[in-house]
C-alpha positions as CSV (number, residue, x, y, z in Angstrom):
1,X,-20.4,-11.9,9.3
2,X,-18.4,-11.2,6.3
3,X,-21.0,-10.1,3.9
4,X,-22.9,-8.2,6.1
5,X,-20.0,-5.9,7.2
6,X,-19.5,-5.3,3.6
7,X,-23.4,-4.3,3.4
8,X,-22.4,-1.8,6.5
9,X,-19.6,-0.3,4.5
10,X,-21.9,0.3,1.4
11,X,-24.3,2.5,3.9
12,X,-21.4,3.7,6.2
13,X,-21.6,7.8,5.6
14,X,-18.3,9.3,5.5
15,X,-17.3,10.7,8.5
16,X,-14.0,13.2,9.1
17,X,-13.3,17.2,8.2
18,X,-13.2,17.9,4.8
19,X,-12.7,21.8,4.9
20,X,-8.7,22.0,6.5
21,X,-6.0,21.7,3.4
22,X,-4.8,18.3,3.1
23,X,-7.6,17.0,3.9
24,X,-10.8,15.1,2.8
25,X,-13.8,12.8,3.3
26,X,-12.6,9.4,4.2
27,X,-14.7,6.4,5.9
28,X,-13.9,6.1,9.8
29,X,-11.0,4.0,8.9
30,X,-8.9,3.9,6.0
31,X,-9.1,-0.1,4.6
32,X,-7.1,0.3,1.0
33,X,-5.8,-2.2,-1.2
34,X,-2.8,-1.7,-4.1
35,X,-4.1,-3.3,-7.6
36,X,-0.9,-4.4,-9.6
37,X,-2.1,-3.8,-13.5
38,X,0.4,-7.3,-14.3
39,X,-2.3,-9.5,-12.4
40,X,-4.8,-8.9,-14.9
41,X,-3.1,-11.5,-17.4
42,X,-3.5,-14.0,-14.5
43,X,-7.8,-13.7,-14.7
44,X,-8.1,-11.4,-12.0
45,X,-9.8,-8.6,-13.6
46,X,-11.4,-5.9,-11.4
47,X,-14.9,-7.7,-11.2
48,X,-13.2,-10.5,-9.8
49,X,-12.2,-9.2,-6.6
50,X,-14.1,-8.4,-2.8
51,X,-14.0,-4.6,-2.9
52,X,-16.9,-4.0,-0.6
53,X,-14.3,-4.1,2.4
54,X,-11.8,-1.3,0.5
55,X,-12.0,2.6,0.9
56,X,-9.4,3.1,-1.6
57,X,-7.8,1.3,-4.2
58,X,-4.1,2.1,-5.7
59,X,-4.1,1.3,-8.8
60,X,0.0,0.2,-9.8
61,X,2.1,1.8,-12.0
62,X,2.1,4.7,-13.5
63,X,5.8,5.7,-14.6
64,X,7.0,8.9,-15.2
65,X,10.1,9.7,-18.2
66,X,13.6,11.7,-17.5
67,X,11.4,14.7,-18.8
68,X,8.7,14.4,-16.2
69,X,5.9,13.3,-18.2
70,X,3.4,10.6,-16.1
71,X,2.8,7.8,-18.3
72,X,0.8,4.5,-18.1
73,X,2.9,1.7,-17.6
74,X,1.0,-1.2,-19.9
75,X,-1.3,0.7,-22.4
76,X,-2.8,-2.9,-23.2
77,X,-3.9,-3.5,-20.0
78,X,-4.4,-0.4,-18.8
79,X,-6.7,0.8,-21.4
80,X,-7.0,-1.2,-24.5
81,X,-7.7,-4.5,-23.2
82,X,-12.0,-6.1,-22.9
83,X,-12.4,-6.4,-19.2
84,X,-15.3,-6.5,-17.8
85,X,-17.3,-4.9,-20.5
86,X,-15.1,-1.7,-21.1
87,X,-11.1,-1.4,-22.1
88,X,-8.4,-1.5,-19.6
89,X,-8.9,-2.2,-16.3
90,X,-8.6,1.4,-15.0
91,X,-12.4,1.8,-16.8
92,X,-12.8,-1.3,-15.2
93,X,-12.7,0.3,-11.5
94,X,-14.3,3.0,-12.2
95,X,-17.0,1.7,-13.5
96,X,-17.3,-0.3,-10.0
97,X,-17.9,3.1,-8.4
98,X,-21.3,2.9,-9.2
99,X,-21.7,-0.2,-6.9
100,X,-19.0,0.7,-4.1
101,X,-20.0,3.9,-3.9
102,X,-17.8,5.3,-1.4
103,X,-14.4,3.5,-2.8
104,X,-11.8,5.6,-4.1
105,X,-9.8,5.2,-6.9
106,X,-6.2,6.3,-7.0
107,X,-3.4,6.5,-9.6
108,X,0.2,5.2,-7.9
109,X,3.0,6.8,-9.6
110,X,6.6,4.7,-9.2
111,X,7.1,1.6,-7.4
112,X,10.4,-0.4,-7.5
113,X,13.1,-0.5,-10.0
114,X,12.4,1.7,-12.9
115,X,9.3,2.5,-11.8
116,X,11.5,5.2,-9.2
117,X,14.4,5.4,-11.8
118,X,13.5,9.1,-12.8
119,X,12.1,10.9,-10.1
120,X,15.3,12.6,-8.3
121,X,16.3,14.1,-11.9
122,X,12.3,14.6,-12.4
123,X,11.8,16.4,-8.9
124,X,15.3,18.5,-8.9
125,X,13.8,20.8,-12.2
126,X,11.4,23.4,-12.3
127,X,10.2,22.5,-16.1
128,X,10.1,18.7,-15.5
129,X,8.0,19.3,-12.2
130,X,5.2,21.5,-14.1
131,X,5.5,18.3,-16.8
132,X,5.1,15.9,-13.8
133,X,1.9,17.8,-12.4
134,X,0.2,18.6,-15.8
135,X,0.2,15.1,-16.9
136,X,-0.6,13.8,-13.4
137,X,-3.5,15.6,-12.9
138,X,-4.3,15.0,-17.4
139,X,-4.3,11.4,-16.5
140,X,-6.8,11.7,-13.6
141,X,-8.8,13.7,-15.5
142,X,-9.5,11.6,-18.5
143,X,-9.9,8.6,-17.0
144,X,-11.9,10.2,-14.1
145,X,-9.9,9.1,-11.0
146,X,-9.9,10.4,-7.6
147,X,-6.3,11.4,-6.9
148,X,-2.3,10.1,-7.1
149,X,-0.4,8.1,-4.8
150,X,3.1,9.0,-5.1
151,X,5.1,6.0,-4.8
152,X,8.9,7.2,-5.0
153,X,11.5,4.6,-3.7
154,X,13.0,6.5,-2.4
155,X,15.1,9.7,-1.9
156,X,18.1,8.9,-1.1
157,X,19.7,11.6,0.5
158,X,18.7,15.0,2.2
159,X,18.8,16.7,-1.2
160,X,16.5,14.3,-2.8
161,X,13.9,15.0,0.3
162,X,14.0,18.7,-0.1
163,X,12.4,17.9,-4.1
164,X,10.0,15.1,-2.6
165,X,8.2,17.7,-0.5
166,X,8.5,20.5,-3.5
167,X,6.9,17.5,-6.0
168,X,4.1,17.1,-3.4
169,X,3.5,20.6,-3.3
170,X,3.2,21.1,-6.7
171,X,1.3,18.1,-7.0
172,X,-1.3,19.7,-4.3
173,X,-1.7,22.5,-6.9
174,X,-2.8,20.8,-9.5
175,X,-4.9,18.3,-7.6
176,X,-6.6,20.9,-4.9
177,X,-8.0,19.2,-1.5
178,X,-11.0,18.1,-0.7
179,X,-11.9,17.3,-4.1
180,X,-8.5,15.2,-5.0
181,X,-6.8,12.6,-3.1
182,X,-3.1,12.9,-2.7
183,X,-1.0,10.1,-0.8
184,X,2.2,8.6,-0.7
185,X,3.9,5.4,-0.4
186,X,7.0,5.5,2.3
187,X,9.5,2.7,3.3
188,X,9.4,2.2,7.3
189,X,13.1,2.3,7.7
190,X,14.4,5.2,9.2
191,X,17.5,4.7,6.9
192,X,14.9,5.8,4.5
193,X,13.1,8.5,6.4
194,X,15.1,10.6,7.8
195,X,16.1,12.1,4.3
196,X,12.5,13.6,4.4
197,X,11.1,16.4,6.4
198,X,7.9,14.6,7.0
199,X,6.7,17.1,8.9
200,X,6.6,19.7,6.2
201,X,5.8,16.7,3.5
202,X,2.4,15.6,5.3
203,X,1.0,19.2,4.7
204,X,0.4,18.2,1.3
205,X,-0.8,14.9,1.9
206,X,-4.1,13.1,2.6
207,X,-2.2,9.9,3.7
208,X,0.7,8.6,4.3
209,X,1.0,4.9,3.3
210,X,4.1,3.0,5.5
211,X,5.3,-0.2,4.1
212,X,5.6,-2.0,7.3
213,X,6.9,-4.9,5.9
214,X,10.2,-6.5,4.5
215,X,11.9,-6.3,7.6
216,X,13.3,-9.8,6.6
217,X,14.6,-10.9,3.1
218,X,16.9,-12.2,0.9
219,X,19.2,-8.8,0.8
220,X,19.4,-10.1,4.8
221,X,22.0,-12.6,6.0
222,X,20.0,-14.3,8.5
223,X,16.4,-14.5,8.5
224,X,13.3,-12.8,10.0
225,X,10.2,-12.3,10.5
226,X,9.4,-9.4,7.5
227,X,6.2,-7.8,8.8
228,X,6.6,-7.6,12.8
229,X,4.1,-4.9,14.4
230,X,6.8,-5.3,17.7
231,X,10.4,-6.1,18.0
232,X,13.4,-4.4,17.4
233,X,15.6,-3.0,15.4
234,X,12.6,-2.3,13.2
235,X,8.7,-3.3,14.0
236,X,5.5,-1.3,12.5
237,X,5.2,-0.2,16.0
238,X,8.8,1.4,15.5
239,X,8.5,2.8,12.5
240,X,5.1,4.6,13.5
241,X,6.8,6.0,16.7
242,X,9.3,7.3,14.5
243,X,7.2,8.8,11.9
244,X,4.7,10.9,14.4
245,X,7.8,12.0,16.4
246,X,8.5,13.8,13.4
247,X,4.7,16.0,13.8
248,X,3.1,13.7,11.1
249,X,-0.6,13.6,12.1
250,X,-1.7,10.1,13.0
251,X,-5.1,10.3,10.9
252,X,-2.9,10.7,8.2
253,X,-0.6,7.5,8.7
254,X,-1.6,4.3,7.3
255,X,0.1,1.2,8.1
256,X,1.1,-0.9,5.3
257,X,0.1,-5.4,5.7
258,X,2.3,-7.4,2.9
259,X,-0.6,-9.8,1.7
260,X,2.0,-12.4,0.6
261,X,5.0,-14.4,2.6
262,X,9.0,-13.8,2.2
263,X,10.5,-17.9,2.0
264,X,14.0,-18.6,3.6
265,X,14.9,-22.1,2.6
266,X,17.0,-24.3,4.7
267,X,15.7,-22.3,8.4
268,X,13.1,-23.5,10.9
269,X,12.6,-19.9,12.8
270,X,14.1,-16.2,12.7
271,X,17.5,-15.3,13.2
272,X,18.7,-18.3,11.4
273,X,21.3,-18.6,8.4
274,X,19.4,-19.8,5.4
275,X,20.3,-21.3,2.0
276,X,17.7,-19.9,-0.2
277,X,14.6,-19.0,-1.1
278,X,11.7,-21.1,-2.5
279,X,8.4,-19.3,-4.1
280,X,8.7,-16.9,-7.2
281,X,11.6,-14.6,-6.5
282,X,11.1,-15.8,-3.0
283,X,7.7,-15.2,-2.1
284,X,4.5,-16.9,-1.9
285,X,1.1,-15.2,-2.5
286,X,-0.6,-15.3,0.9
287,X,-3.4,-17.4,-0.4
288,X,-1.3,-19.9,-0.6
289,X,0.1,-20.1,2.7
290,X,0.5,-21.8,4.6
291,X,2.6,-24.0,2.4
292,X,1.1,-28.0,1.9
293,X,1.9,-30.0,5.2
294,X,3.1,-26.9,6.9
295,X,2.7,-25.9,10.4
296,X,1.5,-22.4,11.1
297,X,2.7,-20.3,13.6
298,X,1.9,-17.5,15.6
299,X,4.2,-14.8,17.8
300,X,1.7,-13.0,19.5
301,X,4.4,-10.9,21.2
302,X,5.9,-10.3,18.1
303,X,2.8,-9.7,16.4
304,X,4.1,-11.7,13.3
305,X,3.8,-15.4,12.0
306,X,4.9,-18.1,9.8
307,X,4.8,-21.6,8.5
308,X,7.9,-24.6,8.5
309,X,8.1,-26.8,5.4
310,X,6.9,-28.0,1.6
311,X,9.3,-26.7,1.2
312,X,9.4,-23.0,1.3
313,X,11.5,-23.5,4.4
314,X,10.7,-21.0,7.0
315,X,7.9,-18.6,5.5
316,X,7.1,-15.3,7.1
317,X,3.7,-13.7,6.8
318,X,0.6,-11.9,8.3
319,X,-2.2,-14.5,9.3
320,X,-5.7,-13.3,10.2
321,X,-4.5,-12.9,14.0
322,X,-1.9,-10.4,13.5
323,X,-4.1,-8.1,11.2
324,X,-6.5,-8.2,14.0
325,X,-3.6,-7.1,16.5
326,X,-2.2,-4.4,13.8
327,X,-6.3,-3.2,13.3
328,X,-6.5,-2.6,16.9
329,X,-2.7,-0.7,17.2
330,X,-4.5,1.6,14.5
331,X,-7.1,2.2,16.6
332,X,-5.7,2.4,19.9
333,X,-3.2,4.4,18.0
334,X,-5.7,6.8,16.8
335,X,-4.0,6.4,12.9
336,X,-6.1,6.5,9.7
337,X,-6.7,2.6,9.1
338,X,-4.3,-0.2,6.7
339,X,-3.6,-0.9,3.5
340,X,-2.7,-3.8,1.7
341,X,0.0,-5.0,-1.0
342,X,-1.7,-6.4,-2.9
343,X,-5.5,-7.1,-3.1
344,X,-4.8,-10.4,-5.6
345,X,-3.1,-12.4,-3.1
346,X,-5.6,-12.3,-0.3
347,X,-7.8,-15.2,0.9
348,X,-11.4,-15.9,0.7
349,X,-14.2,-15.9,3.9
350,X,-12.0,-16.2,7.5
351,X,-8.8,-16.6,6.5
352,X,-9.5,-13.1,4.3
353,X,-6.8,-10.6,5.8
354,X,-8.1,-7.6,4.3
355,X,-12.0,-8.5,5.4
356,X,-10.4,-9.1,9.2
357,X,-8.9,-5.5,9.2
358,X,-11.8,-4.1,8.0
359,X,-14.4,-5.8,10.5
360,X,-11.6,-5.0,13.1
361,X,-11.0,-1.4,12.9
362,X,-14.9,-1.1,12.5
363,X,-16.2,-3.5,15.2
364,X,-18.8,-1.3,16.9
């Protein structure tokens, strides 16, 4: 089943306008996948992964300096290193275009900590934006990329919105729809979004990626499960309903599956105290989960599940089922597709959650 939906994808035409602004080619659903550039140094180069199930790939971090300039966060890896016959690993994927012929590859600008560090003073200056954009689009150019994924997290306050949506814009300048992708990276929380006019930010936009996940973690004082598509205070299902309230277009919004578990140690279940975490800074790669010995779980209601013991405690996570429920809310939903942080932690054959979204949102 698996290999020959990844033959369909290979022969699936695009389908979708490509003529309105914002807007561009795309497969009938959106199945994209975040590369972090640090994995490389554990052997998983580009050619090492599945990408005949992935429409787009992010490819993590670009950085940008207090005067706006877009730079590439590891030279070495990025673009010096031998991989897979060529230097750096951006080549790398590019070079894969020639067999995934329809996969996009994207530049994501930010990410935690000081990845995010400089964009307020970045987007608050009229020189330093021009900076931002010229480099932007210099990068895409001479590596011959497809767009940039704007991954600011996040702005903070009302003020800090107003300059997201101008850095977008000016971004859409320099990289002109349909021939450039431009997306952006969003936390669900509506602590988060309600400092941006999303309305006014998705007519720049392509897509709208929304990390539906770390609901639950160790900033928490009890635990929980971190990627719920139902449930309240926060769910994906809560955080879409929020975000098209706000006259985002659903083709545009693409809901975010954490390919890796948050550990609570010391807990059997949500909304428990907890005593710690196990994993590496308290997570576990999804493949693997579940934990040795563990029992797996699943809250169909909840849309979420987990494992108990050895000994990551209580472990929250996405399983194969509940990317198949979230697929189908994406369809039902009428949204663009998923995407996936990050592509090096997923499974092989059944237990594959990024090859189970794709065959879901494109069972015929």
């Amino acid at each position: 089943m698996f290999s020959a939906a990844r033959d369909i994808f290979r022969r699936r035409p695009a389908v979708g306008p490509a003529t309105a602004a914002g807007s561009y080619e795309v497969p009938l659903y959106t199945n994209a996948a975040y590369y972090p550039n640090w994995r490389v140094y554990r052997k998983q180069p580009p050619s090492s992964l599945r990408l005949g199930f992935i429409s787009h790939v992010f490819y993590a971090f670009a950085w940008v300096k207090e005067d706006g300039t877009v730079y590439l966060s590891d030279e070495w890896a990025d673009t010096q290193m031998p991989v897979d016959g060529t230097e750096g690993c951006l080549r790398a994927f590019v070079q894969l275009k020639q067999q995934y012929c329809k996969m996009k590859v994207i530049l994501s600008i930010g990410g935690g900590g000081k990845g995010s560090e400089n964009f307020a003073g970045v987007a608050c200056s009229r020189s330093s934006l021009d900076t931002f954009a010229r480099t932007a689009r210099a990068l895409v150019d001479q590596y011959g990329l497809d767009g940039i994924d704007v991954d600011w997290e996040h702005p903070a306050d009302p003020k800090q919105g107003k300059d997201y949506v101008r850095l977008l814009a000016k971004l859409r300048e320099v990289l002109p729809a349909p021939q450039y992708v431009l997306a952006t990276c969003l936390p669900a929380g509506q602590w988060a979004l309600r400092n941006i006019d999303l309305s006014a930010a998705q007519k720049h936009l392509d897509m709208i990626n929304l990390m539906a996940y770390d609901f639950a973690g160790p900033w928490g004082s009890e635990t929980g499960h971190q990627a719920q598509l139902y449930g309240t205070p926060t769910s994906g299902y809560s955080a879409v309903d929020y975000v098209l309230m706000q006259g985002v277009s659903p083709r545009k919004l693409i809901l975010g599956v954490p390919v890796y578990g948050r550990s609570f140690l010391g807990s059997t279940g949500p909304g428990q105290r907890y005593t710690g975490t196990g994993g590496e800074d308290g997570v576990f790669d999804y493949s693997d989960l579940p934990r040795p010995g563990a029992q797996e779980m699943l809250d169909p209601q909840a849309g979420a599940a987990a494992c108990v013991g050895a000994d990551g405690g209580f472990v929250t996570y996405d399983i194969p089922a509940t990317v198949k429920q979230k697929a189908e809310f994406v369809t039902s939903s009428k949204l663009g597709g998923l995407f996936y942080w990050h592509i090096c932690s997923d499974a092989r054959g059944p237990r594959s959650l990024i090859e189970t979204g794709y065959n879901t949102l494109h069972e015929m």
